[in-house]
MMTF fields as JSON, N, C-alpha, C and O atoms, coordinates in Angstrom:
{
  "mmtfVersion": "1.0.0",
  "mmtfProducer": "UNKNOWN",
  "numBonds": 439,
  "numAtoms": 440,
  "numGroups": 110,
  "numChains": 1,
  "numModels": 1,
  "chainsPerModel": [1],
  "groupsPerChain": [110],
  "chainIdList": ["A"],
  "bondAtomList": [4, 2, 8, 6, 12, 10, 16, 14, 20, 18, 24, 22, 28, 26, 32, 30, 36, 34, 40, 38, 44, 42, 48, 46, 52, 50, 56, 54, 60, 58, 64, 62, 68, 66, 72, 70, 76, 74, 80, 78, 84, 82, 88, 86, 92, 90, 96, 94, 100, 98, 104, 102, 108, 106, 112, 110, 116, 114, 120, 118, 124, 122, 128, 126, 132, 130, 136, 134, 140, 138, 144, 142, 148, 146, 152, 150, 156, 154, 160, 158, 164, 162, 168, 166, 172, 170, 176, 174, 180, 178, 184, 182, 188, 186, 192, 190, 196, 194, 200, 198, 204, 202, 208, 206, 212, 210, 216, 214, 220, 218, 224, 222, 228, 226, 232, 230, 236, 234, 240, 238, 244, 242, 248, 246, 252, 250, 256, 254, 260, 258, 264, 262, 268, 266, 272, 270, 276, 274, 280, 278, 284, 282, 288, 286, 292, 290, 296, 294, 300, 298, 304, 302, 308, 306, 312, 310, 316, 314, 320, 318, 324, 322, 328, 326, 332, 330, 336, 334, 340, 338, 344, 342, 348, 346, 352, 350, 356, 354, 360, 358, 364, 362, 368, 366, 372, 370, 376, 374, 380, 378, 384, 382, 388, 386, 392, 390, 396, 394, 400, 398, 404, 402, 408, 406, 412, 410, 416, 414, 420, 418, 424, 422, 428, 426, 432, 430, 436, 434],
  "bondOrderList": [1, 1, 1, 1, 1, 1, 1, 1, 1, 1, 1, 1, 1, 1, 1, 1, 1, 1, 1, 1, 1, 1, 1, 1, 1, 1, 1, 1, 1, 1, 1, 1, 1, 1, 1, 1, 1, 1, 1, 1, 1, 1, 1, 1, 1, 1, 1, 1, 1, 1, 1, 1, 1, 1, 1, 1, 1, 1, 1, 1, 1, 1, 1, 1, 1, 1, 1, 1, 1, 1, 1, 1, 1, 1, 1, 1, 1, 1, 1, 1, 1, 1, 1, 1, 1, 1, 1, 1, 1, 1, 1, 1, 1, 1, 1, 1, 1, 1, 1, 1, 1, 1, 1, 1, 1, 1, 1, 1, 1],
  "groupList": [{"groupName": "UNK", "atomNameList": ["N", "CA", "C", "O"], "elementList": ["N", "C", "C", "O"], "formalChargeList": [0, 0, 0, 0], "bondAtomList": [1, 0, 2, 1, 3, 2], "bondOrderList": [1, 1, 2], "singleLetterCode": "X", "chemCompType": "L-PEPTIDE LINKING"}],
  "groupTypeList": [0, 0, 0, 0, 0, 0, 0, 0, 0, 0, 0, 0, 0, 0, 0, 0, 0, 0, 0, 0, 0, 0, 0, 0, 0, 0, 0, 0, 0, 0, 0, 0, 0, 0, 0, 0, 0, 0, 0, 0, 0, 0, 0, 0, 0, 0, 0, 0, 0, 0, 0, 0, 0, 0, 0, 0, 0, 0, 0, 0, 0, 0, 0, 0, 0, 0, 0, 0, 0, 0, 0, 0, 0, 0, 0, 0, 0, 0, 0, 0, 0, 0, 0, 0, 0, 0, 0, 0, 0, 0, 0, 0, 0, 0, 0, 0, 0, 0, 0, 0, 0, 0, 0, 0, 0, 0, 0, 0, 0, 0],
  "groupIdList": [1, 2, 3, 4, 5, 6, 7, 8, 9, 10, 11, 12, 13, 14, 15, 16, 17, 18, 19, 20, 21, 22, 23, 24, 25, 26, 27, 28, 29, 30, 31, 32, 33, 34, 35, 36, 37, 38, 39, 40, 41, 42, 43, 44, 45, 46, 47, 48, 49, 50, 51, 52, 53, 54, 55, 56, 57, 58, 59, 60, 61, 62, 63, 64, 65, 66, 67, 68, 69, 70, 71, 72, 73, 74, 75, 76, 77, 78, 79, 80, 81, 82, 83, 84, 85, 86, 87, 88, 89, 90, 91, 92, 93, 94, 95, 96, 97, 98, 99, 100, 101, 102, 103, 104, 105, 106, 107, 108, 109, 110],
  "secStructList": [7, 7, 7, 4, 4, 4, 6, 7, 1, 1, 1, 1, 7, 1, 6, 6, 6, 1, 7, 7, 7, 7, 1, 7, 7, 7, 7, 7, 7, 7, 1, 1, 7, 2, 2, 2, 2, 2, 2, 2, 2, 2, 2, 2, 2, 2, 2, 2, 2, 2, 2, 6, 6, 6, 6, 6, 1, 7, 1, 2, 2, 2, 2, 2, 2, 2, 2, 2, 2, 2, 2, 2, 2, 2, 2, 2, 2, 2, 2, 2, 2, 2, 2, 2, 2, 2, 2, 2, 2, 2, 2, 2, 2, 7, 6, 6, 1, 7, 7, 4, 4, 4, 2, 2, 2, 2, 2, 2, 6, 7],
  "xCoordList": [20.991, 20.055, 19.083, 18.653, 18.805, 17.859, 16.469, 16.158, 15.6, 14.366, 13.338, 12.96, 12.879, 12.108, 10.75, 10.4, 10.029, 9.117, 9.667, 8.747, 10.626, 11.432, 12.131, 13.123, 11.651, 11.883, 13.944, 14.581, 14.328, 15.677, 15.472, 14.48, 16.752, 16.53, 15.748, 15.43, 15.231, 14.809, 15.055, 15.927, 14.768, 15.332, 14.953, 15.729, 13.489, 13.064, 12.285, 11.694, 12.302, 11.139, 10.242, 10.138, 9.307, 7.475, 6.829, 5.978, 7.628, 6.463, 6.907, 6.151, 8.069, 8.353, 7.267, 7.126, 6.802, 5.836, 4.39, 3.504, 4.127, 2.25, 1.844, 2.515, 0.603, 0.181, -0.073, -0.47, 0.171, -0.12, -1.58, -2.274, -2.248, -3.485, -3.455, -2.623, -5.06, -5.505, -6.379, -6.904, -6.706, -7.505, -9.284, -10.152, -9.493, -10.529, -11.357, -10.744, -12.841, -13.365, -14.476, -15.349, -13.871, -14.843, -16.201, -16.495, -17.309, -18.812, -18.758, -17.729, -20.131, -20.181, -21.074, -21.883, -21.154, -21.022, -22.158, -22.213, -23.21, -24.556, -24.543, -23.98, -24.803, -24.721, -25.723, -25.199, -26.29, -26.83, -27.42, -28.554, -27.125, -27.473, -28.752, -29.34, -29.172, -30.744, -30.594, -31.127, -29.611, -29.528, -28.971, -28.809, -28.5, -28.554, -29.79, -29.952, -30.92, -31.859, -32.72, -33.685, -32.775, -33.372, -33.063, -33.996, -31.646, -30.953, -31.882, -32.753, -31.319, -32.094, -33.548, -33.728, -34.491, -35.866, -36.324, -37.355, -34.986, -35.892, -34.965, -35.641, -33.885, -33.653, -34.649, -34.994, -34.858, -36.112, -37.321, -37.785, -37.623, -38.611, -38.361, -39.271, -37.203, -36.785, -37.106, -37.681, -36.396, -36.535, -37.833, -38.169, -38.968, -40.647, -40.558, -40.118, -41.14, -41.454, -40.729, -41.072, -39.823, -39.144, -39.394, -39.285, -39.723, -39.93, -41.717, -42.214, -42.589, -43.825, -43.96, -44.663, -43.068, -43.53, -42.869, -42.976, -42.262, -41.247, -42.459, -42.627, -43.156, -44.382, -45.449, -45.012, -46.279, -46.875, -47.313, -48.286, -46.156, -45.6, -44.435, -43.417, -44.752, -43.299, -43.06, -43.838, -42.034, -41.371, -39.839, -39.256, -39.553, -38.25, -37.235, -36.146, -38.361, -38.022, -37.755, -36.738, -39.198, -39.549, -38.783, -38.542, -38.266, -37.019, -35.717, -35.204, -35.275, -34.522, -34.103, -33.144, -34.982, -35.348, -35.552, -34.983, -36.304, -36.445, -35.244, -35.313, -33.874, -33.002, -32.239, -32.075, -31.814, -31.538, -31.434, -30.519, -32.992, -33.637, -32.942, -32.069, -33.186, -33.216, -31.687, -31.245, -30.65, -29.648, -29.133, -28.11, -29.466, -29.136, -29.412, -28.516, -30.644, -31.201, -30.148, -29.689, -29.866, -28.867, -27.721, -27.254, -27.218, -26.033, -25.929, -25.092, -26.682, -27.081, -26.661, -25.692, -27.605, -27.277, -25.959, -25.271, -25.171, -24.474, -22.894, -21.951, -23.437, -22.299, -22.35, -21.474, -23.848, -24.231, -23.201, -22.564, -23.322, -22.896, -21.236, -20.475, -20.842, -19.119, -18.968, -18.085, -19.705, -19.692, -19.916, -19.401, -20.54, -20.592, -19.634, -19.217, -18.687, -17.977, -16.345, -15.403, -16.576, -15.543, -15.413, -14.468, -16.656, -16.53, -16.423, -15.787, -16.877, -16.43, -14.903, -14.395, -14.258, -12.646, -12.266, -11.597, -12.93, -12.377, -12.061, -10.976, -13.831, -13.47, -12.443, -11.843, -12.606, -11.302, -10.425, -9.988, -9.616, -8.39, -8.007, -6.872, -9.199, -8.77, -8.484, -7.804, -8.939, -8.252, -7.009, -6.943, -6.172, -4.89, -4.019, -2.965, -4.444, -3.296, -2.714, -1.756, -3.043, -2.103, -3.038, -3.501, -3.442, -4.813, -4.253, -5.029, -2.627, -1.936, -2.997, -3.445, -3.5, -4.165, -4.802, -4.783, -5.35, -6.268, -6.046, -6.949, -4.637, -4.088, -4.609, -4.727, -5.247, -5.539, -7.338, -8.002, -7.72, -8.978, -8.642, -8.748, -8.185, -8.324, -7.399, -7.438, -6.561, -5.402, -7.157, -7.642, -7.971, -8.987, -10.353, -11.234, -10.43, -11.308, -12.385, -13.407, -12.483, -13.905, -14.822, -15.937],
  "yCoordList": [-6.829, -6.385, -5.405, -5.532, -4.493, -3.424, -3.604, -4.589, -3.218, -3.559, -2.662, -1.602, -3.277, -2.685, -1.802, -0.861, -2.469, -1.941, -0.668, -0.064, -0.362, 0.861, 1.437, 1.92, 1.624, 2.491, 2.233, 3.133, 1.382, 0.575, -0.471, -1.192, -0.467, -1.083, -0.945, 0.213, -2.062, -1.588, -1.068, -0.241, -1.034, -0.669, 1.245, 2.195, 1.169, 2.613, 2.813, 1.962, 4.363, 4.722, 4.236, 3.849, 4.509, 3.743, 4.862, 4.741, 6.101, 7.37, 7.656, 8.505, 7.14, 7.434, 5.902, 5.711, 5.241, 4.042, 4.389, 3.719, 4.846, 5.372, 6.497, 7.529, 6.347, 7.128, 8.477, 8.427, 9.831, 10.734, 11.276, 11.188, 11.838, 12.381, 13.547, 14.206, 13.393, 14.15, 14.943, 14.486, 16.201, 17.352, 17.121, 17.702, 16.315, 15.948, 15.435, 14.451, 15.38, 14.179, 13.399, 13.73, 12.185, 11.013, 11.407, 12.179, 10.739, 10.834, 9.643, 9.171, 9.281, 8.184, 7.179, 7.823, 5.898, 5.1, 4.608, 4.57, 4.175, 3.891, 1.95, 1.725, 1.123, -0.128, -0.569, -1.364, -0.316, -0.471, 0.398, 0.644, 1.092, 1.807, 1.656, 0.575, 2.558, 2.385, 1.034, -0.039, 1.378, 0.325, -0.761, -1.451, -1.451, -2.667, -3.049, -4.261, -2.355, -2.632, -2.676, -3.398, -2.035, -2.585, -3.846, -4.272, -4.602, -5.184, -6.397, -7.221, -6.087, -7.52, -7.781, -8.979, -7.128, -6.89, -7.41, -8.068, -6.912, -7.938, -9.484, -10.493, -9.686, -10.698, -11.931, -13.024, -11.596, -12.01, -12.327, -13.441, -11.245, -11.592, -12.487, -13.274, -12.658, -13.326, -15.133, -16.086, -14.915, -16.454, -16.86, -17.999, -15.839, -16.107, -16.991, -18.136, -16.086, -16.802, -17.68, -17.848, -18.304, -19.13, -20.34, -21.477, -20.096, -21.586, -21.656, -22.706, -20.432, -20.495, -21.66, -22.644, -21.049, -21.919, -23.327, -24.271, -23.376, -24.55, -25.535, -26.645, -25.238, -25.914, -25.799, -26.626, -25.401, -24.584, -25.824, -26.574, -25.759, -25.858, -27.182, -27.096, -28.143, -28.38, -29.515, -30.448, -29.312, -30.107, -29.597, -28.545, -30.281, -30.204, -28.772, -28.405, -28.132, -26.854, -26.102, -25.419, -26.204, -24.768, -25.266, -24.321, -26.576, -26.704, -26.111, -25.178, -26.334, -25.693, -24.234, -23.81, -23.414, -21.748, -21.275, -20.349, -22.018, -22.113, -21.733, -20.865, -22.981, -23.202, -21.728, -21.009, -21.41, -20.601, -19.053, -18.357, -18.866, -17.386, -17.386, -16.527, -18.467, -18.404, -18.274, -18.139, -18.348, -17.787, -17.2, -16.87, -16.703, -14.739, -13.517, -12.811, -13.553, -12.936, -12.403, -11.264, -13.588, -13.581, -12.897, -11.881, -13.718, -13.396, -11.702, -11.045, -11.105, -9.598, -8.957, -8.244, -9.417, -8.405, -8.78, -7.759, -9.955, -9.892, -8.917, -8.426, -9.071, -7.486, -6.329, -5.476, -6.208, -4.653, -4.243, -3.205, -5.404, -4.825, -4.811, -4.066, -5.572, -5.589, -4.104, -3.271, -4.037, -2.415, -1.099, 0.004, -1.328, -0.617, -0.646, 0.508, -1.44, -1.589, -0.77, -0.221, -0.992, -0.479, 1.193, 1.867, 1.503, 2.911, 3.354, 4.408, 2.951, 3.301, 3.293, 4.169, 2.715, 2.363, 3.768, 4.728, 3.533, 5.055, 6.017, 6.504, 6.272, 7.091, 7.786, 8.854, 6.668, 6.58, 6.761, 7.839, 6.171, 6.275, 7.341, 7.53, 8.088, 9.254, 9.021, 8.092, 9.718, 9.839, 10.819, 11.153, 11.15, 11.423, 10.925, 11.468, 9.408, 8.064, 7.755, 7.008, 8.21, 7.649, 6.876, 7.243, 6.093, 4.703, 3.512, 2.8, 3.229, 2.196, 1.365, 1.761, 0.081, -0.823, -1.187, -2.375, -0.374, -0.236, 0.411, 0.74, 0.464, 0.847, 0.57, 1.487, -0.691, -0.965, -0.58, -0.377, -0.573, 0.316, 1.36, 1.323, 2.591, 3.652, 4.012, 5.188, 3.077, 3.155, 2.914, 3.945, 1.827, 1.844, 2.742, 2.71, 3.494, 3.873, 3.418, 4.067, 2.43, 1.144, 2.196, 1.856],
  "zCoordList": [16.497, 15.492, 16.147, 17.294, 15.37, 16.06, 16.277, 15.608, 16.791, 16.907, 16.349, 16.848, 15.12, 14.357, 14.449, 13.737, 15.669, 16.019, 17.101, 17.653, 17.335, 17.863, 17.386, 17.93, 15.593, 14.844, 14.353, 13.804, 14.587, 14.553, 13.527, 13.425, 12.619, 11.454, 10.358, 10.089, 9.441, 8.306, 7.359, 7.624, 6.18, 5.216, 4.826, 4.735, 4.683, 5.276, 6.323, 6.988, 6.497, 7.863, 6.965, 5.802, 8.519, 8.444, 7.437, 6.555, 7.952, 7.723, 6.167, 5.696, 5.05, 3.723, 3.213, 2.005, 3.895, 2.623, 3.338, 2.808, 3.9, 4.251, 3.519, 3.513, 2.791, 1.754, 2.515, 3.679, 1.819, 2.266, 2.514, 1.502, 3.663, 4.395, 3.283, 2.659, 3.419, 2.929, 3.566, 4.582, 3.15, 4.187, 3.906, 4.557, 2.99, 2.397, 3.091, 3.505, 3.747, 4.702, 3.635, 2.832, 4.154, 3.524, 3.768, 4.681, 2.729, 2.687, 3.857, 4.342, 4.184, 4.839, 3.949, 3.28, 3.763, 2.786, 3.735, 4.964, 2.586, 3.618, 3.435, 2.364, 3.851, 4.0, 2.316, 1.536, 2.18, 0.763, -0.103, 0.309, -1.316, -1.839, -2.458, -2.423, -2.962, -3.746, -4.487, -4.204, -5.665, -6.65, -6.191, -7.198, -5.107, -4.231, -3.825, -3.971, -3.276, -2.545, -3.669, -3.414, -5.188, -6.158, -7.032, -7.713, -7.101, -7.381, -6.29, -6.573, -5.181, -4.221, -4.625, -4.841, -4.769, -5.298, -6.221, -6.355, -7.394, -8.679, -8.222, -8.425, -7.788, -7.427, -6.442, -6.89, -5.537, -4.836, -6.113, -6.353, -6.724, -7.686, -8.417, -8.677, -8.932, -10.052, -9.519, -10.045, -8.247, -7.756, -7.392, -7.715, -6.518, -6.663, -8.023, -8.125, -9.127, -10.208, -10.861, -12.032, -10.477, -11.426, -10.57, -11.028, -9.353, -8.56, -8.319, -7.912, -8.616, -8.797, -10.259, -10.486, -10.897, -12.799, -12.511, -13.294, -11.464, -11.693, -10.904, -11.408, -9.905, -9.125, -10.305, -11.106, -10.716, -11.331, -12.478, -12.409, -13.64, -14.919, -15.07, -15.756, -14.442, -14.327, -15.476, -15.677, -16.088, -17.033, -17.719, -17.454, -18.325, -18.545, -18.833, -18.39, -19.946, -20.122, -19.312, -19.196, -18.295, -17.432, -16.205, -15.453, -15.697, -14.847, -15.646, -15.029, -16.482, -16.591, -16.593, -15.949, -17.45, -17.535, -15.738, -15.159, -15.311, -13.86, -12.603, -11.732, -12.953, -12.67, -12.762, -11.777, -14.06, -14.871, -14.283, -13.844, -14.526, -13.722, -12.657, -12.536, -11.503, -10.035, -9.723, -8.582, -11.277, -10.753, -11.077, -10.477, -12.171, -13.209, -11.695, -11.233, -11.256, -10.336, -9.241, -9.158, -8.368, -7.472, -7.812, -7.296, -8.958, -9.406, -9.792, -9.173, -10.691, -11.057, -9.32, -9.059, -8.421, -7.354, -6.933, -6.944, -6.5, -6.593, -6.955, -6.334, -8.505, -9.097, -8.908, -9.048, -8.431, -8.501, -6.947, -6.766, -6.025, -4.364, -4.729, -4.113, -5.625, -5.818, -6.669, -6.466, -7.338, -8.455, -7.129, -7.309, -6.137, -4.893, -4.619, -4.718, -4.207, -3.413, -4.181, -3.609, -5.474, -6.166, -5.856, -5.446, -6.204, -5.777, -4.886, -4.923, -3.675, -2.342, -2.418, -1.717, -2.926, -2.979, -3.807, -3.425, -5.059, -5.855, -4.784, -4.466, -4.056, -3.646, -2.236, -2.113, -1.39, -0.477, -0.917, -0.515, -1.797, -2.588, -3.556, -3.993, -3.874, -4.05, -6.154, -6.59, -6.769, -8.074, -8.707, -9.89, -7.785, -8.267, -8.786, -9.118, -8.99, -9.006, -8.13, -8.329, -6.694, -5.387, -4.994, -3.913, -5.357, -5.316, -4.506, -3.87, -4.519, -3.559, -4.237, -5.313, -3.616, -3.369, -4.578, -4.9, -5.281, -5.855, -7.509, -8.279, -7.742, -9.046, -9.844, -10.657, -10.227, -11.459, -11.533, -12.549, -10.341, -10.775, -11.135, -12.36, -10.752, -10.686, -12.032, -12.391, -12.813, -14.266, -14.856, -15.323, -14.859, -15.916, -15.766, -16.626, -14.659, -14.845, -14.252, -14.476, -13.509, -13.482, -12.417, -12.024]
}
């Protein structure tokens, strides 16, 4: 049997399934964007006051609403860094439809 990693065997070459280069150079992708670092902000805020009212105020309601807030907040930034992250992908991947990986973003649009 031939040895694959010495270009022997297999069904195809390496170099017909690797996506084709492009002459294009990537931006450089900064570790958090504005709207992440505003996203964390009101998040942080969100949890201040909901555990200020929850000390504060405390009874059944305002534990709960409390509860609640302290995890809409999180959660919001949360999506915002995955909604980052999507686009960084767009844009690596390029919108020609040669997206590999990433087809079904780049078929909807996201």
């Amino acid at each position: 049997m031939a040895d694959v990693e010495n270009g022997g065997g297999g069904s195809t070459p390496a170099t017909a399934t690797g996506p084709t280069k492009s002459n294009k150079k990537l931006k450089k992708v900064w570790a958090h964007t504005p709207m992440e670092i505003f996203s964390g902000a009101l998040a942080t805020v969100s949890v201040g006051t909901s555990v200020t009212a929850i000390v504060m105020a405390y009874s059944p309601i305002v534990l709960t609403a409390g509860i609640l807030s302290s995890v809409v907040g999180p959660y919001a930034y949360y999506q915002q860094t995955k909604l980052t992250d999507i686009i960084a992908l767009k844009e690596t991947h390029g919108k020609d439809g040669s997206c590999g990986i990433v087809l079904m973003l780049c078929r909807y649009d996201i």
